[in-house]
C-alpha positions as CSV (number, residue, x, y, z in Angstrom):
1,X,-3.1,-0.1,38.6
2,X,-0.4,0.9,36.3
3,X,0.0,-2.8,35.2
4,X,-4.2,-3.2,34.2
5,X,-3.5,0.6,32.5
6,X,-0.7,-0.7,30.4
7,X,-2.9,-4.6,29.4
8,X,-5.6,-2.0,28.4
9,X,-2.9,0.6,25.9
10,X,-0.5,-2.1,24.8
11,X,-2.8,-4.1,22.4
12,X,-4.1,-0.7,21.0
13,X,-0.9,0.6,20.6
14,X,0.3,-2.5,19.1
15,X,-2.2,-2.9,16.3
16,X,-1.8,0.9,16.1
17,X,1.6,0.9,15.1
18,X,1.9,-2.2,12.9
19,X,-0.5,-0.2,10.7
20,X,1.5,3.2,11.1
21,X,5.1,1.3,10.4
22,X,3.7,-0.5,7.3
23,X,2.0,2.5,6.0
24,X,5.4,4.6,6.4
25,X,7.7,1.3,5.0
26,X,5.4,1.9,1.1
27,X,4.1,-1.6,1.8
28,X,0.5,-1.7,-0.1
29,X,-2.7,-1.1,1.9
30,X,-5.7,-1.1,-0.1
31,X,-7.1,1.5,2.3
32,X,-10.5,1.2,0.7
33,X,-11.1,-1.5,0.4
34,X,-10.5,-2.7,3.8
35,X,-12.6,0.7,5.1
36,X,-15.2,-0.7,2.8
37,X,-15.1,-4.1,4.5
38,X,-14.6,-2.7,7.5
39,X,-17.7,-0.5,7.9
40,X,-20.3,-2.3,5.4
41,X,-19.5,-6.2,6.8
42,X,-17.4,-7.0,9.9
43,X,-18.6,-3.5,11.4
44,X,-22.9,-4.8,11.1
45,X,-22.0,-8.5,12.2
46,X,-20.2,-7.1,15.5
47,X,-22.9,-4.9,16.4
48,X,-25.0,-8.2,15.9
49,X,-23.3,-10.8,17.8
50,X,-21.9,-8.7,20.6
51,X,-25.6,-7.5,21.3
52,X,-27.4,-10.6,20.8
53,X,-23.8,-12.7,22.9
54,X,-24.2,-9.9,26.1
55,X,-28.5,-9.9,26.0
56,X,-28.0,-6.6,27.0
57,X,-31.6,-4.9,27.6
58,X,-33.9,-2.3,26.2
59,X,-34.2,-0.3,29.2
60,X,-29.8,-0.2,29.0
61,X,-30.3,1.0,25.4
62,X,-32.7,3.5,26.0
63,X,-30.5,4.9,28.8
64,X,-27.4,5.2,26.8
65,X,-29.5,6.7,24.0
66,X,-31.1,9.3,26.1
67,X,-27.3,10.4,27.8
68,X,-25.9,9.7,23.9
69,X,-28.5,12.9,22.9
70,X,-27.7,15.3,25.8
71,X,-24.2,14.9,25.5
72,X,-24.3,15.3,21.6
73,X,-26.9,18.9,21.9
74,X,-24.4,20.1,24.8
75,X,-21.1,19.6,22.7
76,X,-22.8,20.3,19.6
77,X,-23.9,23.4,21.1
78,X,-20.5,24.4,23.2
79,X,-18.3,23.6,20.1
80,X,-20.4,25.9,17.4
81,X,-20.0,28.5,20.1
82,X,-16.4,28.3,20.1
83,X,-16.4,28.4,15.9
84,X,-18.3,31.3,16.1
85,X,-16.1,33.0,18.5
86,X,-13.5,32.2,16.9
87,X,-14.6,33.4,13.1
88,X,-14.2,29.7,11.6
89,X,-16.9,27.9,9.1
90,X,-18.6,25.2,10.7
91,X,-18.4,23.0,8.1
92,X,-14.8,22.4,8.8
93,X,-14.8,22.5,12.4
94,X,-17.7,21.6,13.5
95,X,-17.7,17.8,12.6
96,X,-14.7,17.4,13.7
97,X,-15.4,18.4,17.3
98,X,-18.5,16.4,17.6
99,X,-18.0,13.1,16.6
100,X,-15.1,11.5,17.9
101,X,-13.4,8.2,17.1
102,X,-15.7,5.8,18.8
103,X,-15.1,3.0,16.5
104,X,-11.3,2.7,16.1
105,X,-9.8,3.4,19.3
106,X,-13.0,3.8,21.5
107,X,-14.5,-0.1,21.0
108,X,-11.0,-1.6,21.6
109,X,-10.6,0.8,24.8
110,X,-13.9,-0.7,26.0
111,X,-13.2,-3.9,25.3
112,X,-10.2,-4.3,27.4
113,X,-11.0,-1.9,29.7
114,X,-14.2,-3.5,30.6
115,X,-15.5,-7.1,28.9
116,X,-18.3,-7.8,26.4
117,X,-20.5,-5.4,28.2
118,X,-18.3,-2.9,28.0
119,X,-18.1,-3.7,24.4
120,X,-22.0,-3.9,23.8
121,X,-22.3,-0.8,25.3
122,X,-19.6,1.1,23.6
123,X,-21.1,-0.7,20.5
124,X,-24.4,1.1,21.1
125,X,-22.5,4.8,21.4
126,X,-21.1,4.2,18.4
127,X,-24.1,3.1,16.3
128,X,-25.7,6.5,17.6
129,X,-22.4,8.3,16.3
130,X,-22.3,6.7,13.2
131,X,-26.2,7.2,12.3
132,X,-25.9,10.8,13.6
133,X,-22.3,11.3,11.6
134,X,-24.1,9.6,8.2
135,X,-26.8,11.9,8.8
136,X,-26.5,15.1,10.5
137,X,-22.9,15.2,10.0
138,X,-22.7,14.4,6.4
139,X,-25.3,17.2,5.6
140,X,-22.9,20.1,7.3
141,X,-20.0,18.7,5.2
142,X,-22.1,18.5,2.2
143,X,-23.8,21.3,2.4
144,X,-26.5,19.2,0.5
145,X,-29.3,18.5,3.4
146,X,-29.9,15.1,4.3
147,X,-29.4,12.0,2.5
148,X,-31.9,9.2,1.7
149,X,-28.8,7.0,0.9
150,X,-28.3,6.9,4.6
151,X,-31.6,4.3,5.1
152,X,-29.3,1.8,3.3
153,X,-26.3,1.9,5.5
154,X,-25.1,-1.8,6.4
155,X,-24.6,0.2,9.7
156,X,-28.2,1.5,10.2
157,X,-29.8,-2.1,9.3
158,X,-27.8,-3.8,11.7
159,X,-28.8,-1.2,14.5
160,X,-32.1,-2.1,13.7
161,X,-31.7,-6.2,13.4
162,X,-29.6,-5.1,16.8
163,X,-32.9,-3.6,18.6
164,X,-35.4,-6.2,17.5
165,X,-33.3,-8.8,18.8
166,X,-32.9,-7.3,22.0
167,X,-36.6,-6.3,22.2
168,X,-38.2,-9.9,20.9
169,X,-35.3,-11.5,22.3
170,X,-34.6,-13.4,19.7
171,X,-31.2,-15.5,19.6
172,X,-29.5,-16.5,16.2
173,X,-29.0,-20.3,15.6
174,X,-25.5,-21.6,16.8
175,X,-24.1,-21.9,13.1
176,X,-25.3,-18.5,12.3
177,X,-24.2,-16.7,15.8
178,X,-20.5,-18.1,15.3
179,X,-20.1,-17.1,12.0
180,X,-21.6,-13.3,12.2
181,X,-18.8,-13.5,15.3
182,X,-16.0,-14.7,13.7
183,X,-16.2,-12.2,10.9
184,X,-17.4,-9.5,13.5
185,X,-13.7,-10.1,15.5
186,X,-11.9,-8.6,12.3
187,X,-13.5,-4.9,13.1
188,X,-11.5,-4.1,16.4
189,X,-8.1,-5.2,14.8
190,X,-8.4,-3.9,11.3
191,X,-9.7,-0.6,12.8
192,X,-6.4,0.3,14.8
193,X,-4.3,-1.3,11.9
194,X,-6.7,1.8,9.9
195,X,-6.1,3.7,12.1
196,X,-2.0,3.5,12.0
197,X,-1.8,3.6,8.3
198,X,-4.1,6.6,8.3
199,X,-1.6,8.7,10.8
200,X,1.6,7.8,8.5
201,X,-0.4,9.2,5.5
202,X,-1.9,12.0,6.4
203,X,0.1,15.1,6.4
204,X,0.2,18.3,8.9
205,X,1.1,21.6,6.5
206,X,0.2,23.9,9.1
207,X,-1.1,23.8,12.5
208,X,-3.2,27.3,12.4
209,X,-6.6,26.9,14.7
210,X,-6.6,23.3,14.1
211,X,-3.8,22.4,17.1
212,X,-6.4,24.3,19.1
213,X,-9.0,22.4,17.9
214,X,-7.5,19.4,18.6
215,X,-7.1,19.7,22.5
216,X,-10.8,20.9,23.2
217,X,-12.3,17.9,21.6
218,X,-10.5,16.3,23.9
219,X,-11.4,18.4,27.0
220,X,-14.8,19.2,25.6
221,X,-15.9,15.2,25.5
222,X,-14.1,14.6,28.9
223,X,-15.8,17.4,30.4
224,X,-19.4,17.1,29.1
225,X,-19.5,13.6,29.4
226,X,-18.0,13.5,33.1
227,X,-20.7,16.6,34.4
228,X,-23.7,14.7,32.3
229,X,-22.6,10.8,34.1
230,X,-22.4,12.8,37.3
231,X,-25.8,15.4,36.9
232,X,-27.7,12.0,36.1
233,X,-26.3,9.8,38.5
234,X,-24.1,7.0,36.6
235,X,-21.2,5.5,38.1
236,X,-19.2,2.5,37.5
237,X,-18.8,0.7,34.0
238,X,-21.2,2.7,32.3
239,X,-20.1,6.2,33.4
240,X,-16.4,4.7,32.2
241,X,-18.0,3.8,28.8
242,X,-19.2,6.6,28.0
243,X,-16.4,8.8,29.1
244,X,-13.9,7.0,27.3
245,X,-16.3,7.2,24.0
246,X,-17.0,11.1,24.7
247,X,-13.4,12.0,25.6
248,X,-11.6,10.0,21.7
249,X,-9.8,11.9,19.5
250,X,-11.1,13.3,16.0
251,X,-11.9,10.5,14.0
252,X,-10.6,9.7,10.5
253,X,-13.6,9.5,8.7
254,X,-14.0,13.7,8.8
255,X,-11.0,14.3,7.1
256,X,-12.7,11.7,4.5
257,X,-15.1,13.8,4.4
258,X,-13.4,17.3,4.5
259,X,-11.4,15.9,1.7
260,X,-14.1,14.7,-0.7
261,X,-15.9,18.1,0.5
262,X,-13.3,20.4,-0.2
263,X,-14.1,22.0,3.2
264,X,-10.8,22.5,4.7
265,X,-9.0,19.2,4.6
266,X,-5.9,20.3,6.0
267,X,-7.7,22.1,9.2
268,X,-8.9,18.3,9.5
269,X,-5.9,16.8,9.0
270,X,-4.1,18.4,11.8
271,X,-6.9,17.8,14.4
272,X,-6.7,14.1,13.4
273,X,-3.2,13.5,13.7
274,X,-2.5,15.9,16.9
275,X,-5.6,15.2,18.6
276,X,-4.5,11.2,18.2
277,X,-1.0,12.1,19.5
278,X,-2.3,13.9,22.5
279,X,-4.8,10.9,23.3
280,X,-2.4,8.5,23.1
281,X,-0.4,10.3,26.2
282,X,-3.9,11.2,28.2
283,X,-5.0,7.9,27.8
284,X,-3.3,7.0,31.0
285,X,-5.0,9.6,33.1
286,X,-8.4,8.7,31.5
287,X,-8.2,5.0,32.3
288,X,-7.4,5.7,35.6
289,X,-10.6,7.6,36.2
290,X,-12.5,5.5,34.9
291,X,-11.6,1.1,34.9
292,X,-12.7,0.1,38.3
């Protein structure tokens, strides 16, 4: 067990740290440019090869969307409870607690941990995260309502071409499929590398509720997402998916936000970094409960 656990962390360590240890050497990242890449190219064309390479079904999707939406209204609901309770503005906190890093850490998780259906499953949790983080999320942030703008996401547009393949069935021509997978097979790697140089540039001033923070989106994901699996019945590979989404650290992208938002950044900050520290040493204990 300890051997599969350790095949599973070591390549997401590994790309992990390469990132970290260049960011921290000065070398140069062009940190926007490859999130740019990242999320509006090699992001869409993974989501459309891995779901038209697995044939994975309508009836799958619906089921992970329907678990997706209680587990998002029972956290959503659980973690604005705790920002009330403890006098905090949800527009710093509450982001952060809801949508967790499904796309750098949680696809690569998946992927080891479970195959390409694993991976086209975990793809699916995250393009319901990211349409609901565009969305929803963004407009807490903002404070500005919701955006048009989002109807134009590379990310929403190849959730749709996603669906219609897998409801007409519809499989791309050889020359097409091989070359929307070849770019696709950047996102996982250039994700964690993100993902490192991130954590060696952002910086932790003060801990203050933010430490705290941290450890309940941990618990909170693990929790919800393990009563939900187990109230509706799932087991095996999808109950593991799905906890292993739920149960991901705060992910980068709301301290992006925060940032651009003025709305607390350094709160953010410190839930990134610590809440990525303590995944990194839970991860153990969460693979073990759920790889088969």
């Amino acid at each position: 067990m300890f051997a599969q656990i350790w095949a599973v962390m070591a390549p997401v360590l590994a790309c992990a740290g390469v990132g970290y240890f260049w960011g921290r050497t000065g070398r140069p990242f062009d940190m926007r440019m490859v999130s740019a890449l990242v999320t509006t190219v090699a992001t869409p064309c993974l989501i459309v090869a891995t779901l038209g390479k697995t044939g994975l079904s309508l009836a799958a999707l619906s089921q992970v969307a329907g678990l997706f939406v209680a587990i998002m209204l029972l956290t959503g609901l659980l973690a604005l409870a705790a920002i009330r309770l403890a006098g905090l503005s949800p527009r710093v906190f509450l982001p952060s607690l809801l949508f967790p890093n499904t796309g750098n850490m949680g696809l690569s998780l998946c992927l080891l941990a479970f195959g390409d259906h694993g991976l086209a499953l975990a793809l699916a949790w995250m393009m319901l995260t990211s349409v609901v983080q565009f969305s929803f999320g963004l407009a807490v942030v903002s404070g500005e309502g919701l955006s048009p703008r989002l109807l134009a996401h590379p990310i929403l547009i190849s959730v749709v071409i996603a669906v219609l393949m897998v409801v007409f069935q519809i499989r791309l021509p050889a020359w097409l499929f091989n070359s929307v997978d070849l770019i696709g097979q950047l996102t996982i790697p250039m994700m964690l590398v993100t993902l490192g140089v991130s954590l060696s540039t952002l910086r932790v001033r003060h801990l203050g509720p933010g430490a705290g923070f941290a450890l309940l989106r941990l618990l909170l994901g693990f929790a919800i997402a393990w009563s939900v699996c187990a109230l509706a019945g799932i087991d095996g590979l999808l109950r593991g998916v799905i906890v292993i989404q739920s149960s991901m650290p705060v992910a980068v992208f709301n301290y992006l936000l925060a940032q651009t938002y003025r709305q607390g950044a350094d709160q953010v900050a410190a839930m990134v970094v610590i809440s990525t520290v303590l995944s990194f040493l839970t991860l153990p204990l969460l693979l073990m409960v759920t790889m088969p």
